[in-house]
N, CA, C and O atoms as CSV, one atom per row, in Angstrom:
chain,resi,resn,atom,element,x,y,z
A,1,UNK,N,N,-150.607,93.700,59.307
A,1,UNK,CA,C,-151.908,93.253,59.752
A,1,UNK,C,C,-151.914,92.965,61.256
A,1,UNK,O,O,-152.772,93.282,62.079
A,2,UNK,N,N,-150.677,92.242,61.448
A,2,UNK,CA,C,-151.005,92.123,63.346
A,2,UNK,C,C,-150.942,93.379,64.055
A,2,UNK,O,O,-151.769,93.479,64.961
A,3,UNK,N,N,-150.150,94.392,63.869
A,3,UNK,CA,C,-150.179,95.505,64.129
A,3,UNK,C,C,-151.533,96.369,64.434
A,3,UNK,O,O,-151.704,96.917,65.523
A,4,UNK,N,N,-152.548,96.442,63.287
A,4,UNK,CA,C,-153.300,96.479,63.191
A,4,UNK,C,C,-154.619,95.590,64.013
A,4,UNK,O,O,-155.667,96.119,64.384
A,5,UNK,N,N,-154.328,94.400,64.151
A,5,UNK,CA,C,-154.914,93.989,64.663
A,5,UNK,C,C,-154.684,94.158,66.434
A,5,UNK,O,O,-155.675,94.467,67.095
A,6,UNK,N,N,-153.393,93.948,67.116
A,6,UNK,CA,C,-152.920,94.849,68.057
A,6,UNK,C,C,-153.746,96.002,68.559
A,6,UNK,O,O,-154.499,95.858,69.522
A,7,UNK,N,N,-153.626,97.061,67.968
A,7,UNK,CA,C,-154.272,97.994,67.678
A,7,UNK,C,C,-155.808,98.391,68.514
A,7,UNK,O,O,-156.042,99.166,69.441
A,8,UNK,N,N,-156.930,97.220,67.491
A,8,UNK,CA,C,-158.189,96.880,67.872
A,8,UNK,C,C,-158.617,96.262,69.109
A,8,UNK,O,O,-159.764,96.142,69.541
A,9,UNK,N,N,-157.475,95.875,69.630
A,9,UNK,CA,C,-157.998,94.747,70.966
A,9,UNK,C,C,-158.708,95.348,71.553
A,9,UNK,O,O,-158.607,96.569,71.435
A,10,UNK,N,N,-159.747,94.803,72.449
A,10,UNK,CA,C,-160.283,95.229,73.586
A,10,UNK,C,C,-159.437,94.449,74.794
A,10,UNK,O,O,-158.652,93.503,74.739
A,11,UNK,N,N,-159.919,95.226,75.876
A,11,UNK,CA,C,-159.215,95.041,77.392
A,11,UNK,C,C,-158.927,93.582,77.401
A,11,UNK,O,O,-159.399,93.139,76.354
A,12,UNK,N,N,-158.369,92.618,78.093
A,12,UNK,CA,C,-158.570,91.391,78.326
A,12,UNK,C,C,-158.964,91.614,79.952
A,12,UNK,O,O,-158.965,92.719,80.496
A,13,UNK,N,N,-159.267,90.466,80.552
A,13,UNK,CA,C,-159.542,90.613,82.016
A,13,UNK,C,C,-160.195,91.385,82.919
A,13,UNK,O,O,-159.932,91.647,84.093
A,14,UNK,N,N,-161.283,91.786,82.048
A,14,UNK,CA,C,-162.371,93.129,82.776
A,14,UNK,C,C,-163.147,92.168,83.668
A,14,UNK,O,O,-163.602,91.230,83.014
A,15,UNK,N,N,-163.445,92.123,85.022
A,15,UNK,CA,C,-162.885,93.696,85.467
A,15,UNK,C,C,-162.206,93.755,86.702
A,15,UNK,O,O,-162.204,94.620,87.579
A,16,UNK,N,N,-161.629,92.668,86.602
A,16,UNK,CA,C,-160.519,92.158,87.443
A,16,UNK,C,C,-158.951,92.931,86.936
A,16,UNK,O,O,-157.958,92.927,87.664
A,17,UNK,N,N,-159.000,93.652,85.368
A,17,UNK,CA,C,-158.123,94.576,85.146
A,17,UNK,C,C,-157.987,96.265,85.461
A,17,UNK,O,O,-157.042,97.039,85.609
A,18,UNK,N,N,-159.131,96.352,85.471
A,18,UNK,CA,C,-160.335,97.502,85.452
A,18,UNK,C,C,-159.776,97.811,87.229
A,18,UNK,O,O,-159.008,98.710,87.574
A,19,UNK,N,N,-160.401,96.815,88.102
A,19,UNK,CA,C,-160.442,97.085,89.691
A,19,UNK,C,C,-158.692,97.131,89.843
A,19,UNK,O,O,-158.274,98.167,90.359
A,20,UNK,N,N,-157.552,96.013,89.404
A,20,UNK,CA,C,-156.503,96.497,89.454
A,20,UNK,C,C,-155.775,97.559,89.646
A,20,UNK,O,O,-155.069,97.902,90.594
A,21,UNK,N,N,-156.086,98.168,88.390
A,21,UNK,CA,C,-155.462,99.349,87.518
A,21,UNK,C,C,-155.647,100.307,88.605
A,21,UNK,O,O,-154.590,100.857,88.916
A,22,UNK,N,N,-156.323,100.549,89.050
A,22,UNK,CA,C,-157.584,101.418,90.315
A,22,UNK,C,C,-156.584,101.106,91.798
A,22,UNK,O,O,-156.098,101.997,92.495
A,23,UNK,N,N,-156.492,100.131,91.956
A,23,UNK,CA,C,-155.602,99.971,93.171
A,23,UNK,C,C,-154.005,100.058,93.293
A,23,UNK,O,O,-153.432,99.995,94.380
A,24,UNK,N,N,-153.311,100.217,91.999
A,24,UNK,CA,C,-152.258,100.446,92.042
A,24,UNK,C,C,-151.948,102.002,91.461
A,24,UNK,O,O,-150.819,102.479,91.572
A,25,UNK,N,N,-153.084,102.768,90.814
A,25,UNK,CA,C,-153.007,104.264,90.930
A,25,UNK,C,C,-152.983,104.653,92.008
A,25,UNK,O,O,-152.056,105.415,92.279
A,26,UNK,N,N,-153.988,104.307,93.106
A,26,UNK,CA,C,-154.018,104.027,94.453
A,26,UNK,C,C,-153.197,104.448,95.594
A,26,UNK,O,O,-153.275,105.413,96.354
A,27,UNK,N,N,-152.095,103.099,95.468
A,27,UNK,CA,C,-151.250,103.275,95.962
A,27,UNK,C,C,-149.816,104.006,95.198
A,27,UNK,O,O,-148.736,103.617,95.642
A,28,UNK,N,N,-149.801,104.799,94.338
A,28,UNK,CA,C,-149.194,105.723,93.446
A,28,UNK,C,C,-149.243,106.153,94.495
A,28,UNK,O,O,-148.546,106.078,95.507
A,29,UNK,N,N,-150.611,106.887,94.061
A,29,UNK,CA,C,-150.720,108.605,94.524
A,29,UNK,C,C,-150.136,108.098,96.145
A,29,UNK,O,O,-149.201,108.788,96.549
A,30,UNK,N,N,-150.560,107.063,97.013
A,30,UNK,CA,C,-150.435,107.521,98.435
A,30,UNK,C,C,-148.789,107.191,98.526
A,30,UNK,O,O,-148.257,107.756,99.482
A,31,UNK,N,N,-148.168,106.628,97.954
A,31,UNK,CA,C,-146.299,106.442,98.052
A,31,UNK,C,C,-145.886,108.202,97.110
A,31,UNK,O,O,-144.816,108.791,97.269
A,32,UNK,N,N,-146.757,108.587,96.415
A,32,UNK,CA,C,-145.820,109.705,95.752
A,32,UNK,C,C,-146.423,110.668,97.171
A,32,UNK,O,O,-145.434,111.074,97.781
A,33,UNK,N,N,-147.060,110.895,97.501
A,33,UNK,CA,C,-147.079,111.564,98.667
A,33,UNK,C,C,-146.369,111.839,99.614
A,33,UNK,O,O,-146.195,112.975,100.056
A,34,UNK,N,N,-145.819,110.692,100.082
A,34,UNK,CA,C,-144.892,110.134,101.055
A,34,UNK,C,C,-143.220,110.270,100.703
A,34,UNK,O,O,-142.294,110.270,101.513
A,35,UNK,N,N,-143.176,110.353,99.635
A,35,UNK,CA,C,-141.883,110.612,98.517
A,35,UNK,C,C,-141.328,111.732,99.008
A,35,UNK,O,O,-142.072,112.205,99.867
A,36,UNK,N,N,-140.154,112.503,98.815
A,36,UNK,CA,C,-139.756,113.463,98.836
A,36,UNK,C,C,-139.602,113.737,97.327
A,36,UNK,O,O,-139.883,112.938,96.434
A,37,UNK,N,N,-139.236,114.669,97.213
A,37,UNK,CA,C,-139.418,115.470,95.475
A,37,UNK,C,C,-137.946,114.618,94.658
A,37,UNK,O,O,-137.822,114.222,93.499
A,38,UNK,N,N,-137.125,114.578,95.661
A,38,UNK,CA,C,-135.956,113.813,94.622
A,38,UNK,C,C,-136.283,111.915,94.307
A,38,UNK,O,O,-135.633,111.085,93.672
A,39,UNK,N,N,-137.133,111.849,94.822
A,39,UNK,CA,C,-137.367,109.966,95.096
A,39,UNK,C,C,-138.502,110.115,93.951
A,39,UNK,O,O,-138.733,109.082,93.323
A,40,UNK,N,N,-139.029,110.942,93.699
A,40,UNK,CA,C,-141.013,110.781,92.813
A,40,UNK,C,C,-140.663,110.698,91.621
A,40,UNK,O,O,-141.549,110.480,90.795
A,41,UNK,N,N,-139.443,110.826,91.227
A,41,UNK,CA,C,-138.874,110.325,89.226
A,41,UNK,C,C,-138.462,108.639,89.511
A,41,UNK,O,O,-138.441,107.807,88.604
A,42,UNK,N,N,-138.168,108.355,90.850
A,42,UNK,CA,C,-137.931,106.919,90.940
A,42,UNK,C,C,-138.884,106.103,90.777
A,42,UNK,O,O,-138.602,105.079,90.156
A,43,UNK,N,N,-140.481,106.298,91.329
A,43,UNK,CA,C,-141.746,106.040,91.804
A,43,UNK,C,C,-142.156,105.947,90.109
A,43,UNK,O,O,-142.595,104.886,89.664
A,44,UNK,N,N,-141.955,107.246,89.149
A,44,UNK,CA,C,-142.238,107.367,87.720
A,44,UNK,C,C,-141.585,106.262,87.158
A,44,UNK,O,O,-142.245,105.309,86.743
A,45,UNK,N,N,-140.520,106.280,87.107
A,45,UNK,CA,C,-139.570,105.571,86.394
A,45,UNK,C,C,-140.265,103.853,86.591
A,45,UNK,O,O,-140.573,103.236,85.571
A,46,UNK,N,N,-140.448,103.237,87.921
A,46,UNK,CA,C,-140.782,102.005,88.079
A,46,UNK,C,C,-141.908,102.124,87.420
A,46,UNK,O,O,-141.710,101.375,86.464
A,47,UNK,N,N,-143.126,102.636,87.270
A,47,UNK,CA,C,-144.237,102.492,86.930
A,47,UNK,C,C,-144.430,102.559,85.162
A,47,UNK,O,O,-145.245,102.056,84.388
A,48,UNK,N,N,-143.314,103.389,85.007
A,48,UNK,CA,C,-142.954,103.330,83.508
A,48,UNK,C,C,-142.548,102.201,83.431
A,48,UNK,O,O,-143.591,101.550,83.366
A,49,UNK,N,N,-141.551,101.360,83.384
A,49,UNK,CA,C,-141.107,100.314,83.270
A,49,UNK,C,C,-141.904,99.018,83.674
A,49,UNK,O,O,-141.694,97.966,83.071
A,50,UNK,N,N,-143.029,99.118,84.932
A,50,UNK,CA,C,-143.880,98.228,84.902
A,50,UNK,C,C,-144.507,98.013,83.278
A,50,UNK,O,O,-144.154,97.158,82.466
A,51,UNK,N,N,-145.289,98.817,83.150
A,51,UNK,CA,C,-146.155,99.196,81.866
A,51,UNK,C,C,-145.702,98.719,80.471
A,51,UNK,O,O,-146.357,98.146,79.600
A,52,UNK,N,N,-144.085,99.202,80.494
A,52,UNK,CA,C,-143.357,98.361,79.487
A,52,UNK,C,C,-143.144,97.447,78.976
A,52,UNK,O,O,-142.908,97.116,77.814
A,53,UNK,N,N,-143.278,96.718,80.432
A,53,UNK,CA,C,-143.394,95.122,80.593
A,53,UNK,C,C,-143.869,94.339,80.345
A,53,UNK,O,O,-143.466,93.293,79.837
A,54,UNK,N,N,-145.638,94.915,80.885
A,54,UNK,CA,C,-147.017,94.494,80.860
A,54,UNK,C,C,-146.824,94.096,79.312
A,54,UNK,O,O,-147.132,92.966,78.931
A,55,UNK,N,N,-146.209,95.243,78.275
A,55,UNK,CA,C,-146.512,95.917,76.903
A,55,UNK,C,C,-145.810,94.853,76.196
A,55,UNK,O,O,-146.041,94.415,75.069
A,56,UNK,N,N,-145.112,94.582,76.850
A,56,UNK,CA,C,-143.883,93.677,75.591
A,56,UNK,C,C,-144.614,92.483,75.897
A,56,UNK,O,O,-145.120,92.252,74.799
A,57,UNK,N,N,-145.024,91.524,76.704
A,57,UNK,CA,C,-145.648,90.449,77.132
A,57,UNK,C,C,-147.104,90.516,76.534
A,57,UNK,O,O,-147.518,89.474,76.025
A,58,UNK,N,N,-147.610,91.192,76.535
A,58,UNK,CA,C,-149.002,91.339,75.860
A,58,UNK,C,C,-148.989,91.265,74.442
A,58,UNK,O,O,-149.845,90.559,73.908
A,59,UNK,N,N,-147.999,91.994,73.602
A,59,UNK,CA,C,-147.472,92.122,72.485
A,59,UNK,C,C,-146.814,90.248,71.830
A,59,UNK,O,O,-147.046,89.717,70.744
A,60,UNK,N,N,-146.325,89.931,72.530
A,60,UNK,CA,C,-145.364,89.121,72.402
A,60,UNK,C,C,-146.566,87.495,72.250
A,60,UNK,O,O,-146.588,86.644,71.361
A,61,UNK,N,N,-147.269,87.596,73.295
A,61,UNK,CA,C,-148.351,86.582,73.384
A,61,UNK,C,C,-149.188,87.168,72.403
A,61,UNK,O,O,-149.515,86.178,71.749
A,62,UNK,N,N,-149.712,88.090,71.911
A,62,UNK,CA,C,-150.734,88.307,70.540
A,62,UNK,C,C,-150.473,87.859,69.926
A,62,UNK,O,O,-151.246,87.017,69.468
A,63,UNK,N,N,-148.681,88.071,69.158
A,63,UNK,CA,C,-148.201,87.423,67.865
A,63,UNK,C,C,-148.110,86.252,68.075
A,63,UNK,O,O,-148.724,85.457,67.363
A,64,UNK,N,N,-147.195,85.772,69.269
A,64,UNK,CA,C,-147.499,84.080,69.086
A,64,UNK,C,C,-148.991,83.165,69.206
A,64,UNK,O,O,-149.091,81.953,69.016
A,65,UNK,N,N,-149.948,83.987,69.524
A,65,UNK,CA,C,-151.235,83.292,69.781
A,65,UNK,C,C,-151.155,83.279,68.230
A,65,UNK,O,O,-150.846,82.275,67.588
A,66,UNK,N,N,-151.580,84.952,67.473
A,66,UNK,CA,C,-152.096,84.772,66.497
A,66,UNK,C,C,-151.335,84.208,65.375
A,66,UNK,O,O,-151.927,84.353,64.305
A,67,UNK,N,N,-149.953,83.475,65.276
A,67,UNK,CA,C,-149.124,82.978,64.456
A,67,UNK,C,C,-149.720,81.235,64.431
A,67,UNK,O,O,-150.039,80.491,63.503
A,68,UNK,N,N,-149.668,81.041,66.105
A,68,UNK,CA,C,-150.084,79.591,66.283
A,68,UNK,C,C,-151.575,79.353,65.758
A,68,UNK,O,O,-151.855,78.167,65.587
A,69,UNK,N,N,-152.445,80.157,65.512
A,69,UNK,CA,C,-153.465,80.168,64.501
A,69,UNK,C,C,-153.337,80.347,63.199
A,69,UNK,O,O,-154.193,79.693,62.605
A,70,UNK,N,N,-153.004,80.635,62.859
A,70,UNK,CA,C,-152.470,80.637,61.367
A,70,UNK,C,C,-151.601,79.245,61.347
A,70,UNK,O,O,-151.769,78.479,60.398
A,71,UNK,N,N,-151.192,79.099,61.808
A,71,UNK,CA,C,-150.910,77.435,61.818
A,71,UNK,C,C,-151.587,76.813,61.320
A,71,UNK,O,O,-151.672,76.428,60.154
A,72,UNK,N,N,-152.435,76.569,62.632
A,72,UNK,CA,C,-153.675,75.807,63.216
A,72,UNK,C,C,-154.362,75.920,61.582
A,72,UNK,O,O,-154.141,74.964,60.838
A,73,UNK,N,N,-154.826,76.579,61.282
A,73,UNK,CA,C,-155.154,76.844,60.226
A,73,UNK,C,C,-154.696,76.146,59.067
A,73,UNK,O,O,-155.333,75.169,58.672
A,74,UNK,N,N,-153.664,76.532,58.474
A,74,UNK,CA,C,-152.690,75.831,57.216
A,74,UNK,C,C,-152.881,74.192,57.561
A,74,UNK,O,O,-152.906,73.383,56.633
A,75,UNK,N,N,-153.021,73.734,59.054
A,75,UNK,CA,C,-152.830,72.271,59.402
A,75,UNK,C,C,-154.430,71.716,58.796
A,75,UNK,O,O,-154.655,70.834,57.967
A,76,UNK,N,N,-155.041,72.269,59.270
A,76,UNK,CA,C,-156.351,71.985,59.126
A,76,UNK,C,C,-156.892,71.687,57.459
A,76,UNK,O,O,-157.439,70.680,57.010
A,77,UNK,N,N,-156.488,73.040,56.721
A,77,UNK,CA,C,-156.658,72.526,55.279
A,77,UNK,C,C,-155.442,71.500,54.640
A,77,UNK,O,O,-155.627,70.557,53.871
A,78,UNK,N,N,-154.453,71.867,55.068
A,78,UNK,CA,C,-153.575,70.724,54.661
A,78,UNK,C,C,-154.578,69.001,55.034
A,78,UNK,O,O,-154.827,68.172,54.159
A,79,UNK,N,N,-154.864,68.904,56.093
A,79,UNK,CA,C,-155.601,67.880,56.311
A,79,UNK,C,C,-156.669,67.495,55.800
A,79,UNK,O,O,-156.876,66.282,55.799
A,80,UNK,N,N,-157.788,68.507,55.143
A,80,UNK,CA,C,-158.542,68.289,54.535
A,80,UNK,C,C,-158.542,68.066,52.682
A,80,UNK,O,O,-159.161,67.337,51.906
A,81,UNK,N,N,-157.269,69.355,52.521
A,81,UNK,CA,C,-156.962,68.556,51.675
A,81,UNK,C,C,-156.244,66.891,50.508
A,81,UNK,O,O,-156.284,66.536,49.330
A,82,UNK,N,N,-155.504,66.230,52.234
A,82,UNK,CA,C,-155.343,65.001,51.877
A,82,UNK,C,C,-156.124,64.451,52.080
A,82,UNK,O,O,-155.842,63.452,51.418
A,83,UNK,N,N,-157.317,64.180,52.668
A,83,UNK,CA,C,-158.545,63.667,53.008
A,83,UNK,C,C,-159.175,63.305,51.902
A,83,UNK,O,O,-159.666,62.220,51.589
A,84,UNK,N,N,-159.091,64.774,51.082
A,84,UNK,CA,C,-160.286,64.683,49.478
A,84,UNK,C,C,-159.138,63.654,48.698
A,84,UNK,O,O,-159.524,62.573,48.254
A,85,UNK,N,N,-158.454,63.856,48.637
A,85,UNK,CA,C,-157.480,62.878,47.795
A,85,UNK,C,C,-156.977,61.553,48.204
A,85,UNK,O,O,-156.404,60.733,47.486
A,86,UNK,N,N,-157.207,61.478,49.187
A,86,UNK,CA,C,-157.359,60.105,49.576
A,86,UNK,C,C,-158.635,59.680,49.103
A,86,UNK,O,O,-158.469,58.580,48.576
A,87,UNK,N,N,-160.338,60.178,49.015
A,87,UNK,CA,C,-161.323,60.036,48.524
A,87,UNK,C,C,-160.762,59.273,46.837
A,87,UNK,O,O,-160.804,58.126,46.391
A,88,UNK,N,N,-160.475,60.034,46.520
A,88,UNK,CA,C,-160.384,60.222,44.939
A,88,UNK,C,C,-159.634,59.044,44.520
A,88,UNK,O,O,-159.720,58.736,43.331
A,89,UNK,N,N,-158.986,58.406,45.214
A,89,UNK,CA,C,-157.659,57.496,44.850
A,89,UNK,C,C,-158.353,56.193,45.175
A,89,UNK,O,O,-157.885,55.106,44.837
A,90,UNK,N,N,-159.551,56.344,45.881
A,90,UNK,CA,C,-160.415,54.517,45.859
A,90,UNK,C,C,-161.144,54.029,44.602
A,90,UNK,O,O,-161.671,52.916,44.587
């Protein structure tokens, strides 16, 4: 299910992610330019590995957000359910 839910996200941070994304293609293209042909798998390689990064951290904060809700959750009826039973016991 988180997977799935993963999956569905929309963007976070539009459009302050949006204008980003835009300025560091940006400056791609104008450093791979400047590159010689043996350096532009180096230029790939970092940008791959940025992305990776981004990926595992984005990933990593979904599940723990959406775990710490499911918590949040279980706490909440747990609480309500001692509540009713505390009712019941006057």
């Amino acid at each position: 299910m988180i997977e799935k839910l993963i999956r569905s996200c929309f963007r976070y941070g539009e459009p302050t992610y949006k204008e980003k994304s835009a300025e560091i293609d940006e400056m791609i293209q104008m450093l791979s330019q400047e590159l010689s042909a043996d350096k532009k798998p180096l230029l790939e390689r970092l940008e791959d590995s940025y992305q990776a990064r981004e990926g595992a951290v984005i990933r990593s904060a979904f599940i723990d957000s959406f775990c710490t809700a499911v918590q949040l959750v279980v706490e909440v009826v747990e609480h309500q359910r001692k509540n009713q039973n505390d009712e019941y016991r006057i």
